[in-house]
N, C-alpha and C positions, 0 to 999 in steps of 0.2 A: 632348292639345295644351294645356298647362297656358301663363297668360300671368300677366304681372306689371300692376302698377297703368297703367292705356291713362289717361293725362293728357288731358285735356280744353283741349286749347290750338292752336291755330293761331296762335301768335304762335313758336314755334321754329323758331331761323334754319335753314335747306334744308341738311343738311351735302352732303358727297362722295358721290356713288355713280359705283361700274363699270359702268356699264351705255350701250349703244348703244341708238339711235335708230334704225331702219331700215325701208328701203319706201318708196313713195311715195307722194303727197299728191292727192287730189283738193279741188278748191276750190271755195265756191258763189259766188254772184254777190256775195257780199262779203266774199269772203277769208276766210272760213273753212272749216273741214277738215268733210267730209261724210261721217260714217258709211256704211259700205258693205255690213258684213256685221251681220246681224239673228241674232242666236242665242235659239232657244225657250228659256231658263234653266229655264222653269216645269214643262219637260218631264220632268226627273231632282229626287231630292230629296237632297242635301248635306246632313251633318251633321259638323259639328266633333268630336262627343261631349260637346260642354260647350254648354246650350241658351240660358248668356249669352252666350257667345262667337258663335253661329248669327245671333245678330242684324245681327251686323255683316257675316256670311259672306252673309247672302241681301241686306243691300244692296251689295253686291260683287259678287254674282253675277245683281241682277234685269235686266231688259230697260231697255238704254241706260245700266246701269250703269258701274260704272268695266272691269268684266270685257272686257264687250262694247266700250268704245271702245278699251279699248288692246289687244283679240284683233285689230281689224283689220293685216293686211296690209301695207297702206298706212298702217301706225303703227309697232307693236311686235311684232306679229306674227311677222315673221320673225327675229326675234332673242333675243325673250324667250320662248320656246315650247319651251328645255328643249336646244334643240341647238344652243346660243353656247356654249362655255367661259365663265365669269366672268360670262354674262350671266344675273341674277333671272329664273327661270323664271314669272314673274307672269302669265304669258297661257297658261303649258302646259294642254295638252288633260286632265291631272288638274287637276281644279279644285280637290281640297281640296291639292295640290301648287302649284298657283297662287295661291292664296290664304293660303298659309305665305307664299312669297316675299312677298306684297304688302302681309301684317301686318308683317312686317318691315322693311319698306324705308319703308313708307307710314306705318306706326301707330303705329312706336315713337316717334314723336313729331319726328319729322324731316322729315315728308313727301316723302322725296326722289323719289317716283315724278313726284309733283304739280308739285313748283317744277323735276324737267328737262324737264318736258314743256313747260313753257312758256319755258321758259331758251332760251339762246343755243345750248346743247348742238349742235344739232346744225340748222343754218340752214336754212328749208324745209323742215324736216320737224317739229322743234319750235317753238316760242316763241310771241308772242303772239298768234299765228292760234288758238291750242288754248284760253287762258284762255279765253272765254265756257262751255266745256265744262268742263277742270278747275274753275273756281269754284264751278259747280253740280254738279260731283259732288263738292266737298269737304263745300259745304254740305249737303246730304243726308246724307254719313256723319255728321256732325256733328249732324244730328239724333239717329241714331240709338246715339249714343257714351252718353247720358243712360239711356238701355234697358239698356245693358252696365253701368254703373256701379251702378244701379240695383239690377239681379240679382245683381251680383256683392256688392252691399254696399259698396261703395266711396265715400266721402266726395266728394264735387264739390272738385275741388281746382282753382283759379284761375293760369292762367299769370302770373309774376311775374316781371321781369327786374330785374338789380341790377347797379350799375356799381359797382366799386370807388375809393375815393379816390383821387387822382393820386398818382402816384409821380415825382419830380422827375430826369430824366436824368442829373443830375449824378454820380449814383455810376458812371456811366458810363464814366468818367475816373477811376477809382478804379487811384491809380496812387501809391506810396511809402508804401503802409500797411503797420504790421509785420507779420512773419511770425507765424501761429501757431505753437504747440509743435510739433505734425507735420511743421510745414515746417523749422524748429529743428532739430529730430533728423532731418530726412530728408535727409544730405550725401553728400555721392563724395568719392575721393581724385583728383586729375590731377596728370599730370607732364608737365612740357617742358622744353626744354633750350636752353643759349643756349652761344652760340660766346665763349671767352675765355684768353688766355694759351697760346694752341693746343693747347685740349682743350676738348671739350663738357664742360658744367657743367650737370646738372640739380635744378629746380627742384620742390618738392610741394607741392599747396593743398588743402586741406579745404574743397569748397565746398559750399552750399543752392542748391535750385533756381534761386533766380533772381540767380546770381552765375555769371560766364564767367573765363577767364584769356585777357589780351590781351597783346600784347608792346608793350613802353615802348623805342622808336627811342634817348630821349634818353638812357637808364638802362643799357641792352643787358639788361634783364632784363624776366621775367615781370612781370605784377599781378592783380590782380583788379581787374575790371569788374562793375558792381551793375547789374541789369537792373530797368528799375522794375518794379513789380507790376503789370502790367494782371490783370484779372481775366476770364479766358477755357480755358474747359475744352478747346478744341479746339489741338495741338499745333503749334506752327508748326513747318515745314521743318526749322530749324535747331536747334532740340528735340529732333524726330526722330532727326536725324543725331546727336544729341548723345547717344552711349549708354558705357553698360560691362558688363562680365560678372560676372558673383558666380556664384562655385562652393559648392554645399552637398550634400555627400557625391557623387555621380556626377552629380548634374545641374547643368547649366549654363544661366544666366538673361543673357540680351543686357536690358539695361533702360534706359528713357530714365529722365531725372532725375526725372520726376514718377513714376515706380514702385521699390517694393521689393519684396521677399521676405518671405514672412510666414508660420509656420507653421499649417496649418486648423488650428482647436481641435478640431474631430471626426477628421478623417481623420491628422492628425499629420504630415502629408506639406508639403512647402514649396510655395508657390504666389503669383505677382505679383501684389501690391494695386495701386490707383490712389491716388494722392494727390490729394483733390477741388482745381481749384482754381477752379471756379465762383461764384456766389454765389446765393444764396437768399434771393428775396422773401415775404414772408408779408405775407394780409390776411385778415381777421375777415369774415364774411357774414353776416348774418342776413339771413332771407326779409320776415321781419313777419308772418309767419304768427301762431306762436305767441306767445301774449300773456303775459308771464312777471309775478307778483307783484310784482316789483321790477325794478329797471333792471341790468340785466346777471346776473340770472337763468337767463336761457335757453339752451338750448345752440346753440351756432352752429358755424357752417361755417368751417374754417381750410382756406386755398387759399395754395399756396407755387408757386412756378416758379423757376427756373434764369434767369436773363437777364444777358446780358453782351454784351461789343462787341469785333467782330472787330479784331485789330490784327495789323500784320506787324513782326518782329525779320529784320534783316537784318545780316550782316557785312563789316565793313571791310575787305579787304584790302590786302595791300602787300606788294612782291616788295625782296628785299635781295641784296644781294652778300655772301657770306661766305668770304675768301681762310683754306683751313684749312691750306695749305701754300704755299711761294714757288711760282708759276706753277697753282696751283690752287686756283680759282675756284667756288662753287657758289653759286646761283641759290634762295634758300629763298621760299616767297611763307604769312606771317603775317597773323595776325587780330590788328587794331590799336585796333579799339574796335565797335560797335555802334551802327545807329542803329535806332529806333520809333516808328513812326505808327500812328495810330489809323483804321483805316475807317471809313466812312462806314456801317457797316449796325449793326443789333443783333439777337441771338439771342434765342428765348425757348424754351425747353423743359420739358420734365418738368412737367406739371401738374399736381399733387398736392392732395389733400383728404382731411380726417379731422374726425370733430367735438371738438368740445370736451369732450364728455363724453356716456358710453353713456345714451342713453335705452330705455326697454324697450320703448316704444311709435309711438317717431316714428326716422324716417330722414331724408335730403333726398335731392330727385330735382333731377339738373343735368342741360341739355341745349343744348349750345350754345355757344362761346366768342368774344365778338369780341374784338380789338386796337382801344383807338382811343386818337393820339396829338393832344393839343393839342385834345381831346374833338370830335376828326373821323377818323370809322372808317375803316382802314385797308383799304379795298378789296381790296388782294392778299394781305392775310392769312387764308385759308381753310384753315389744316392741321388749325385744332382747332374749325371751324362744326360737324363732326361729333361733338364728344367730349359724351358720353351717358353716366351713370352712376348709379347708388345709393348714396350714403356712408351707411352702418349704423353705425360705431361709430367708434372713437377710434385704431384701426387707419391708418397713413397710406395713399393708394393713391394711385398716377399710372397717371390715365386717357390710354389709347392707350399705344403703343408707345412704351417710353423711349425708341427711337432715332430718333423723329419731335423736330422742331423745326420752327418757324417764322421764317425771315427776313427781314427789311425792312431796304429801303436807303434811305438820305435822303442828296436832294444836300447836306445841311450836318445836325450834331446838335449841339442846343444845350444846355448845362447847364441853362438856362432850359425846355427842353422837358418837357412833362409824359405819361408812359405809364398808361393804364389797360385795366382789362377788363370786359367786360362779359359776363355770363352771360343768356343770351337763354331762358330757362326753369328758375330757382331756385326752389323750395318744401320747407317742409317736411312731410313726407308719412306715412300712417300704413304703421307697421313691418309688414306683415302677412304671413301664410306665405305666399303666392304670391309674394312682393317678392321679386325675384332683387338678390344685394347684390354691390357689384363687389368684386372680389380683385385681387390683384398679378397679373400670370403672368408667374413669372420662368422656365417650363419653354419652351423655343424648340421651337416646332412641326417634325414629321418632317414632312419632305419628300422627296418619291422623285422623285430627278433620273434620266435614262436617260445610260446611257454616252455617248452621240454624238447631238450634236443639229445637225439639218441646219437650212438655210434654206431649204428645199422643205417640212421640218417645221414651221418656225417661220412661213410663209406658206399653211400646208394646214388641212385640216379636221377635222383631227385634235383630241384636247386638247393637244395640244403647240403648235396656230399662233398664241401671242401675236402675232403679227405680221398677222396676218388678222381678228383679233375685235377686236384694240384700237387697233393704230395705221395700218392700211391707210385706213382714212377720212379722213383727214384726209393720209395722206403717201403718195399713191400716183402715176401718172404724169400725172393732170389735176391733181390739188390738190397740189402740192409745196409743204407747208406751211411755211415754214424752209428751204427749198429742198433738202429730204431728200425723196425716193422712196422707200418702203421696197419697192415692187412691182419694183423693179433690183435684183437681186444688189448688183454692183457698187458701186453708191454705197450699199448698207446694207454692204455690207465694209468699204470704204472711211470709214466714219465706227460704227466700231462700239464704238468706247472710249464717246465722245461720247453716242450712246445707251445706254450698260450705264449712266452717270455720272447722263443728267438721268432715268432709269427707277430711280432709287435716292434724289434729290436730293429728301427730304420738303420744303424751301422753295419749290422750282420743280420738280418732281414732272413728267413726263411716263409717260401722258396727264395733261392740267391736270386734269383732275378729282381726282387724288392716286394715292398709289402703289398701285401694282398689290399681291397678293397676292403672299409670298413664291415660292410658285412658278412664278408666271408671270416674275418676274425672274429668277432663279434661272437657270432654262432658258435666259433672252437670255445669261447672265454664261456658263452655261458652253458656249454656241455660242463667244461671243471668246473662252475659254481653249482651244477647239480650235483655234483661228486661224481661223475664221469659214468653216465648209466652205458648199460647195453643196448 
């Protein structure tokens, strides 16, 4: 059970965990939660195989340890015990099995076992009845983290958070800047045709992405119409719709205007690129750790992100009469110009880091990402409180799934507003062969979906009942949270787009705690592509 650098910090923000709260509570005479089951620990003897790692395994496992409070029952017991799908076996009956899970969720510097149990997670059974307990078993392990570092040889490394310079919203509106080259060269042909001298007359335009053809009333002819640039990766409606076909040897490409056709350089075969049209933030980090000879010596942290702001492109219509013979009349209905508004939210995605340059002996360890606008943190932003990594070299990496983002909405966004971020556990740290270093993973995890998934499945106890382990607490026929039941057939038929949508939806994520694992959605998506059986 080989581990990486265990950070000496209790200042990293709680990210996401899947995990359920379950059981019930007994109370003493002042609202706190009363231990109930006494386990002899001293009785069996535990070993990791690694006798620095053991240190932290027997304060885990001693009497009234963290083992023993959350094996109870009436806590964690019956859910984290190895027989929940998706839930950390941290309390199973193998203890060195229980104690992987609780390194993990617990140690890597997140503490997420500690701040759900006192959280809002799950009302009366967690929250701040449990602090006077979580605190003093944080503090204990926390003793014993100095023995582990110790053995291991490991430098005392200081939690450090660092907020980045403000970033001015204004680019926000980033709307009639030129086209790059890419977007230059990336045209379609289109034709339409106009009624005159009784025969259709068609027209050809060569256009770039963000140019339309609209019909001019006053002219009887085509034009072009110039879309401003907003700057936004996500396609609108009428983008989508907005396609053509290119043929290249037997195969046929349906493409919207922001893709082409592009031969692999290895495979030789043709295959649809994207045309970015995002934009990317870059900011410099240093920890302060390392003390460099001179003033910009040192290697540092480059940290980029995707952010942009949602806007909607909508079409004009207008319906005409077109007489193409005496007593016949035909009814055409044209696109006569475009309007665009800018919403009210803004995206952030793809968080990426790389350093400046390879050092042989130092890395940095990030653990933690806030949002805060108008340098007042953004509460509902929790998609990247979890993002945790090692940047080793000059290699770029985006931590988490490229296809997570975070969104926020604001009733007004002002050019005057200012966005930044803050890393809630920055250091730079020593390179060492246990140091596990993060990589891309651009291979998409296999997943084994089963032919037919029922909703007797999806609510049993099986590993197929997402609908039992994760969202039955909260939406069943006493708590109809949203005023969904998932415990009804019925009304989970009845609204089953809605759930495939916000179980996929990384800004608003159901459950709140964030998205599920790819196969637990998976299995919901293809219950609604069977038509949602029983």
């Amino acid at each position: 059970m080989k581990r990486g650098i265990l950070v000496l910090s209790l200042l990293s923000l709680a990210g996401v965990v899947l995990f359920q709260n379950c059981g019930r509570i007994n109370m003493d005479a002042n609202g706190f939660e009363v231990p109930e089951v006494s386990l002899d620990m001293n009785s069996e003897a535990f070993s990791t195989g690694d006798i620095c790692e053991d240190e932290l395994l027997n304060e885990f496992l001693r009497p009234q340890g963290y083992y023993e409070f959350l094996k109870d029952v009436k806590r964690c017991g019956n859910c984290h015990d190895g027989s929940t799908p998706g839930a950390p076996p941290f309390v199973h009956d193998n203890k060195l099995m229980a104690w992987d899970a609780f390194y993990q969720k617990e140690l890597s510097g997140t503490q997420e076992v500690s701040t759900r149990a006192v959280s809002a997670h799950q009302p009366g059974f967690t929250g701040s009845q449990n602090a006077p307990y979580i605190e003093d078993l944080k503090r204990q392990m926390e003793l014993v983290k100095p023995k582990y570092n110790s053995c291991k040889g490991i430098p005392e490394v200081v939690a450090k958070s660092l907020t980045t310079p403000t970033l001015a919203m204004d680019f926000l509106a980033d709307v009639g800047t030129p086209l790059v080259a890419a977007e230059t060269a990336f045209t379609r042909t289109e034709a339409a045709t106009y009624f005159e001298a009784g025969k259709y007359v068609t027209q050809t335009f060569t256009l770039n992405p963000y140019q339309r053809i609209i019909y001019d009333e006053k002219t009887n002819r085509w034009k072009v119409f110039q879309l401003k640039k907003f700057v936004n990766p996500t396609l609108t409606a009428e983008e989508t719709a907005h396609t053509r076909v290119e043929t290249y040897g037997t195969q046929k490409f349906t493409l919207n205007p922001y893709q082409r056709v592009v031969t692999n350089a290895t495979t030789k075969v043709p295959e649809v690129a994207e045309l970015s049209r995002s934009v990317e933030k870059k900011f410099n980090l240093r920890s302060g750790i390392y003390t460099p000879e001179k003033v910009g010596d040192e290697p540092y942290l480059e940290f980029s992100a995707e952010i942009y702001r949602g806007h909607e492109v909508t079409p004009v219509k207008k319906t005409f009469a077109i007489t193409e013979a005496p007593g016949k009349v035909v009814n055409v209905t044209r696109i006569t110009g475009y309007t665009q508004v800018l919403d009210n939210y803004i995206v952030v995605r793809k968080p990426s880091f790389k350093m400046s340059q390879a050092v042989t002996n130092t890395a940095y360890s990030i653990k933690g990402m806030s949002i805060l606008v108008n340098a007042n943190l953004r509460a509902e932003a929790t998609v990247y409180s979890i993002l945790d990594g090692n940047i080793c070299d000059t290699t770029k990496i985006t931590l988490m799934n490229q296809n997570n983002s975070q969104i926020m909405v604001f009733n007004s966004i002002l050019a005057t507003d200012k966005l930044s971020f803050k890393f809630n556990d920055l250091n730079a740290i020593a390179k060492t062969a246990n140091l596990i270093c993060s990589s891309n993973n651009t291979t998409a995890p296999v997943v084994n979906i089963p032919a037919s998934v029922t909703y007797t499945q999806l609510t049993g106890t099986t590993d197929l009942g997402v609908f039992r382990s994760q969202c039955l607490t909260c939406h069943n026929s006493i708590d109809q949270r949203g005023g969904l039941d998932l415990s009804n057939y019925d009304a989970a038929k009845a609204r089953v787009s809605k759930i495939v949508d916000r179980m996929n939806d990384a800004g608003a994520p159901m459950p709140q705690s964030g998205l599920l694992d790819t196969r637990s959605r998976e299995l919901v998506r293809k219950w609604m592509s069977l038509g949602a059986p029983k």
